[in-house]
Backbone as a printed PyTorch tensor [residue, N CA C, xyz], in Angstrom:
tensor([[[  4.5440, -14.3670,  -9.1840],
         [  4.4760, -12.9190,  -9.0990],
         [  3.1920, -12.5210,  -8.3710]],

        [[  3.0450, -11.6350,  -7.6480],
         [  2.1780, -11.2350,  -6.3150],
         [  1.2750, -10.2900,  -7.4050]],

        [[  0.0100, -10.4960,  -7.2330],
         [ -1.0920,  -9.5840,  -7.8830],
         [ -1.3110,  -8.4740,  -6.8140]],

        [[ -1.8720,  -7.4070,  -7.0160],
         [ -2.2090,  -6.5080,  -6.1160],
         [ -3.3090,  -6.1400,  -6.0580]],

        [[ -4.2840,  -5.1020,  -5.6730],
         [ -5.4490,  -4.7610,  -5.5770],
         [ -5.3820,  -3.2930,  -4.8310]],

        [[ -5.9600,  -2.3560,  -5.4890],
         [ -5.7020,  -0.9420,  -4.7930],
         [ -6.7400,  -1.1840,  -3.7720]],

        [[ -6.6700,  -0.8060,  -2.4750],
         [ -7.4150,   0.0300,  -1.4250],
         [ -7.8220,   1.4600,  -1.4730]],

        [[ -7.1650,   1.9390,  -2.2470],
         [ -7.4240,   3.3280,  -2.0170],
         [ -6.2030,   3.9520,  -1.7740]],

        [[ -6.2970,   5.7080,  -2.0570],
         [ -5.4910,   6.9340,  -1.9790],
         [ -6.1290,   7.6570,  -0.9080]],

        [[ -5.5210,   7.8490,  -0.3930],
         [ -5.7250,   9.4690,   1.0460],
         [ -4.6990,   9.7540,   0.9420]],

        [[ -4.8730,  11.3450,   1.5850],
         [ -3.5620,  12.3160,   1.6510],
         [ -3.4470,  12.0230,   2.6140]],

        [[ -1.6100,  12.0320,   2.8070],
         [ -0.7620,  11.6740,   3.9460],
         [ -1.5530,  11.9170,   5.3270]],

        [[ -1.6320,  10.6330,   6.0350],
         [ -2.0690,  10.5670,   7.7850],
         [ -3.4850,  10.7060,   7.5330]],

        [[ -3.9780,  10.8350,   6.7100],
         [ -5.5400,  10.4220,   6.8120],
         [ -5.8580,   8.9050,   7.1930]],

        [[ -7.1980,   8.3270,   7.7470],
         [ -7.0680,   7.1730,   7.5850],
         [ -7.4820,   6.3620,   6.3800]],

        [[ -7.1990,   5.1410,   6.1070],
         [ -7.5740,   3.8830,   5.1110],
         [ -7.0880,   2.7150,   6.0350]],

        [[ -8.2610,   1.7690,   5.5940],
         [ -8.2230,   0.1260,   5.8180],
         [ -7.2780,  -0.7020,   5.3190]],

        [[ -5.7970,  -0.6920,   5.5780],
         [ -5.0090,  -1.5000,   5.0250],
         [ -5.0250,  -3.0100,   5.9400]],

        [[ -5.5880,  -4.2050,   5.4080],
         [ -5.7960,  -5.3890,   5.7840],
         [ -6.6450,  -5.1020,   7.1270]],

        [[ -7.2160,  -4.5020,   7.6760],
         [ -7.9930,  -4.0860,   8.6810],
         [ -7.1340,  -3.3060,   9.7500]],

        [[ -6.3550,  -2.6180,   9.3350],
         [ -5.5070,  -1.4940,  10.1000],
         [ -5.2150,  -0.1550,   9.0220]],

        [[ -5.4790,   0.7750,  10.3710],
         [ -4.8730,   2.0010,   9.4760],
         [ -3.4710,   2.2190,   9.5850]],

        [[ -2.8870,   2.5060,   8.3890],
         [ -0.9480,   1.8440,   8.3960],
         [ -0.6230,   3.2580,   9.2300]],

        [[ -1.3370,   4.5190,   8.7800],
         [ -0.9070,   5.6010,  10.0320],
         [ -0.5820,   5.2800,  11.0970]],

        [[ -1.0480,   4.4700,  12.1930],
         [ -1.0260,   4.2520,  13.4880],
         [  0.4470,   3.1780,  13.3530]],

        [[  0.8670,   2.3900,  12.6080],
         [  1.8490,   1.8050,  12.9500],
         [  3.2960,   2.1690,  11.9170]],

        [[  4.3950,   1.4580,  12.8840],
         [  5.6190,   1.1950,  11.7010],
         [  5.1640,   0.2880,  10.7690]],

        [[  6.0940,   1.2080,   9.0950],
         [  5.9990,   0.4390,   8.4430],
         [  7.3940,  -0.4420,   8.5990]],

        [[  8.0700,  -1.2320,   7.9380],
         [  9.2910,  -1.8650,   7.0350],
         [  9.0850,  -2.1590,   5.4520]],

        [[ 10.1950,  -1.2320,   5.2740],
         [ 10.4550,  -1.6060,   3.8590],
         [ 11.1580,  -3.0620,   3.4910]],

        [[ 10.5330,  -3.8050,   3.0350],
         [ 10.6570,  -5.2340,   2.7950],
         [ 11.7970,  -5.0820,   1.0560]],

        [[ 13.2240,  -5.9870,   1.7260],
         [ 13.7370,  -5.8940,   0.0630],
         [ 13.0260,  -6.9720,  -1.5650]],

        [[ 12.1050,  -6.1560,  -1.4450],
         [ 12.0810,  -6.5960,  -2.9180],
         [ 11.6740,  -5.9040,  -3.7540]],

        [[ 11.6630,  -5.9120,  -5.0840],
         [ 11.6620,  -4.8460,  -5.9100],
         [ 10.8590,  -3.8110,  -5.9130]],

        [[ 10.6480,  -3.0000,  -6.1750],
         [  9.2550,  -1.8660,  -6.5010],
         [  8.1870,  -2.2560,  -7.6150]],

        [[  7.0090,  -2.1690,  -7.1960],
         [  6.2450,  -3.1740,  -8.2970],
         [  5.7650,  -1.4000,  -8.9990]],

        [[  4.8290,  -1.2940, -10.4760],
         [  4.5710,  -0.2110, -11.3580],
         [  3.3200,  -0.8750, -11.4000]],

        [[  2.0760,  -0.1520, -10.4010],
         [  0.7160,  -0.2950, -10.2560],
         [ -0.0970,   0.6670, -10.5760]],

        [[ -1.1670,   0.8680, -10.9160],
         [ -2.0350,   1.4810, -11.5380],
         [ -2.5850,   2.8300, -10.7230]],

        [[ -2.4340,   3.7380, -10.9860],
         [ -3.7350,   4.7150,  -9.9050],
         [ -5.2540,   4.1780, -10.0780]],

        [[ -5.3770,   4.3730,  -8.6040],
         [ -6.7960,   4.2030,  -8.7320],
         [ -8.0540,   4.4300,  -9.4090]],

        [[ -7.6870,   5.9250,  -9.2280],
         [ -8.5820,   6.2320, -10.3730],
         [ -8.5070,   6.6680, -11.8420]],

        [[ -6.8580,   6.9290, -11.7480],
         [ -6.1470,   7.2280, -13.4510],
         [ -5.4450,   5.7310, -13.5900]],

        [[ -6.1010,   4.7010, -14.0770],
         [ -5.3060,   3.1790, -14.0580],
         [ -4.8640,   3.4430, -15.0990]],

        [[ -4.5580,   4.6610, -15.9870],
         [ -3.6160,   4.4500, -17.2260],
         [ -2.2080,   4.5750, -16.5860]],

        [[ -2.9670,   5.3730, -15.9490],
         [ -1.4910,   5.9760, -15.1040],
         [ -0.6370,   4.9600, -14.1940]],

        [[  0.7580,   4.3100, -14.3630],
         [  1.4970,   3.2060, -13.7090],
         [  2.4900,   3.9560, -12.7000]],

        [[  2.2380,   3.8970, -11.4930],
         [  3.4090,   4.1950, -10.2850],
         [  4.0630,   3.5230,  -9.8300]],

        [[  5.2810,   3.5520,  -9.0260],
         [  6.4440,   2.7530,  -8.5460],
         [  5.9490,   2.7380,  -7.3500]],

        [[  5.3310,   1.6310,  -6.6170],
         [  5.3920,   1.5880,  -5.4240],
         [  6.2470,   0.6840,  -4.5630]],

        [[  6.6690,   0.5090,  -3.1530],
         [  7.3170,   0.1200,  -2.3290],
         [  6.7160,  -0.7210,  -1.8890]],

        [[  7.3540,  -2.2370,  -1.6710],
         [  6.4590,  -2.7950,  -0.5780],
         [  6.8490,  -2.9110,   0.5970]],

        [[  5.8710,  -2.8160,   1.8030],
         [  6.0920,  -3.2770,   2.8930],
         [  5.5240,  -3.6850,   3.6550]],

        [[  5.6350,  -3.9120,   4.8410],
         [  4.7230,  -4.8410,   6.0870],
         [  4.7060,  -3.7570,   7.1030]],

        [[  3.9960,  -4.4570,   8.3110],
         [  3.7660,  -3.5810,   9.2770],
         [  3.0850,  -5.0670,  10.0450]],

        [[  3.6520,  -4.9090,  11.7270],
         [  3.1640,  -6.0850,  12.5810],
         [  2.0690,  -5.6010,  13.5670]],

        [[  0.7370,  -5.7600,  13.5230],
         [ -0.2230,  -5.1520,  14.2370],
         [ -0.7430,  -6.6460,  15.1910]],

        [[ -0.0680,  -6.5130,  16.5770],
         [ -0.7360,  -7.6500,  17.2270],
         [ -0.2530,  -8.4510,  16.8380]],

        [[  0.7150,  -9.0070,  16.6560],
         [  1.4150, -10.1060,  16.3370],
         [  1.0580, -10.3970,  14.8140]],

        [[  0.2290, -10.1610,  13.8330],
         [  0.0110, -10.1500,  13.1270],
         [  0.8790,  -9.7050,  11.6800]],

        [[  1.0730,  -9.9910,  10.9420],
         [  1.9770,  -9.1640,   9.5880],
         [  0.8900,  -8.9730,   8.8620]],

        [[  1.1740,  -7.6190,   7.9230],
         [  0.5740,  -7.1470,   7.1130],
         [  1.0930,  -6.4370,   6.1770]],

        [[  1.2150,  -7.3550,   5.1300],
         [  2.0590,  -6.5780,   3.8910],
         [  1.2040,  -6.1630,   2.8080]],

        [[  2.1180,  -4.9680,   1.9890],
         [  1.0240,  -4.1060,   1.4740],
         [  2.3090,  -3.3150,   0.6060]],

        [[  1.6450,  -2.8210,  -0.4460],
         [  2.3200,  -2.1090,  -1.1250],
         [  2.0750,  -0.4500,  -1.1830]],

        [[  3.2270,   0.6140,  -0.9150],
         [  2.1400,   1.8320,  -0.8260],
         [  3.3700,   3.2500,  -1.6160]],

        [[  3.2260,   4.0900,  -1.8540],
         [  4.1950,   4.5180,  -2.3830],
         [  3.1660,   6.3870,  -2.6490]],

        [[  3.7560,   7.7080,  -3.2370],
         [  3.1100,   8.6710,  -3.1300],
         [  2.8000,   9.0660,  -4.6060]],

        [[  1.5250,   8.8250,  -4.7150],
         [  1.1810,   9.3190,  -5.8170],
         [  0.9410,  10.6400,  -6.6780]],

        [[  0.9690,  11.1050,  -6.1160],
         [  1.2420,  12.8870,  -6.1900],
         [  1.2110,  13.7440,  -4.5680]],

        [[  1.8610,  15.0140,  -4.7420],
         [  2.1860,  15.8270,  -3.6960],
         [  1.6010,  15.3280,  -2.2470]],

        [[  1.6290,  14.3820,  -1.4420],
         [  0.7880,  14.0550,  -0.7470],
         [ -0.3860,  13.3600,  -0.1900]],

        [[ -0.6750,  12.7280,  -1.6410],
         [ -1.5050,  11.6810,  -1.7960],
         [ -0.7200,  10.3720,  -1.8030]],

        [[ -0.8490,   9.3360,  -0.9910],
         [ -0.4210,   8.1120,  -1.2120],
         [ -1.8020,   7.1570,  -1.6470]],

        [[ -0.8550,   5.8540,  -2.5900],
         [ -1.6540,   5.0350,  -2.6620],
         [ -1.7920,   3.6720,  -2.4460]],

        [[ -2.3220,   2.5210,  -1.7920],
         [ -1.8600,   1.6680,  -0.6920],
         [ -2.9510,   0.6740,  -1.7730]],

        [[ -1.8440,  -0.6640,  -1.6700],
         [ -2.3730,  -1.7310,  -2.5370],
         [ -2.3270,  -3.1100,  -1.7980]],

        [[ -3.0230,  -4.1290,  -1.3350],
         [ -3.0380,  -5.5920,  -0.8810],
         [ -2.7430,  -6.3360,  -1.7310]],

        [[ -1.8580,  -7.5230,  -1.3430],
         [ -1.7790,  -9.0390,  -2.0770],
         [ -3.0930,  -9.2770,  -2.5490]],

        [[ -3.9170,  -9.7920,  -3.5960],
         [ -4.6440, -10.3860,  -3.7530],
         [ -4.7050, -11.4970,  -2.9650]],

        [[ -3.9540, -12.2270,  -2.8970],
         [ -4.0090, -13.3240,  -1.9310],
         [ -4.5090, -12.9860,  -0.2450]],

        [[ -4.5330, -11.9450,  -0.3000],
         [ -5.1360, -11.4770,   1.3430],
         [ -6.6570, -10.9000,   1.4670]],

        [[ -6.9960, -11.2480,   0.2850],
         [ -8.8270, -11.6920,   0.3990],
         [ -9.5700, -12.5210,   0.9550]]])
């Protein structure tokens, strides 16, 4: 089972560092596998359904989990393993 790690929340099209890209600038894909129930960042009582997916920057993949945490705020999470 894949651990995660929050990056951070910005409101929609702002930027954040997802694996060293901002996911704004590219397609995502929704990858089929389940929806994981991750923590807010800063309310970690609080558990959300997020989506995972990838995005290919430069030949590169970059998967990531990200989903909207309230009205406009999304919140974008890394594999632990991508440390």
């Amino acid at each position: 089972m894949t651990q995660w790690r929050s990056v951070g929340a910005v409101l929609s099209g702002e930027p954040i560092d997802v694996g060293g890209e901002n996911p704004w600038l590219h397609e995502w894909r929704r990858l089929e596998e389940p929806d994981v129930d991750l923590p807010h960042p800063q309310y970690t009582q609080q558990l959300h359904s997020m989506q995972i997916y990838d995005m290919d920057v430069h030949g590169r993949r970059i998967r990531f989990a990200s989903g909207e945490l309230s009205n406009g705020v999304w919140g974008f999470y890394v594999p632990v393993e991508a440390d």
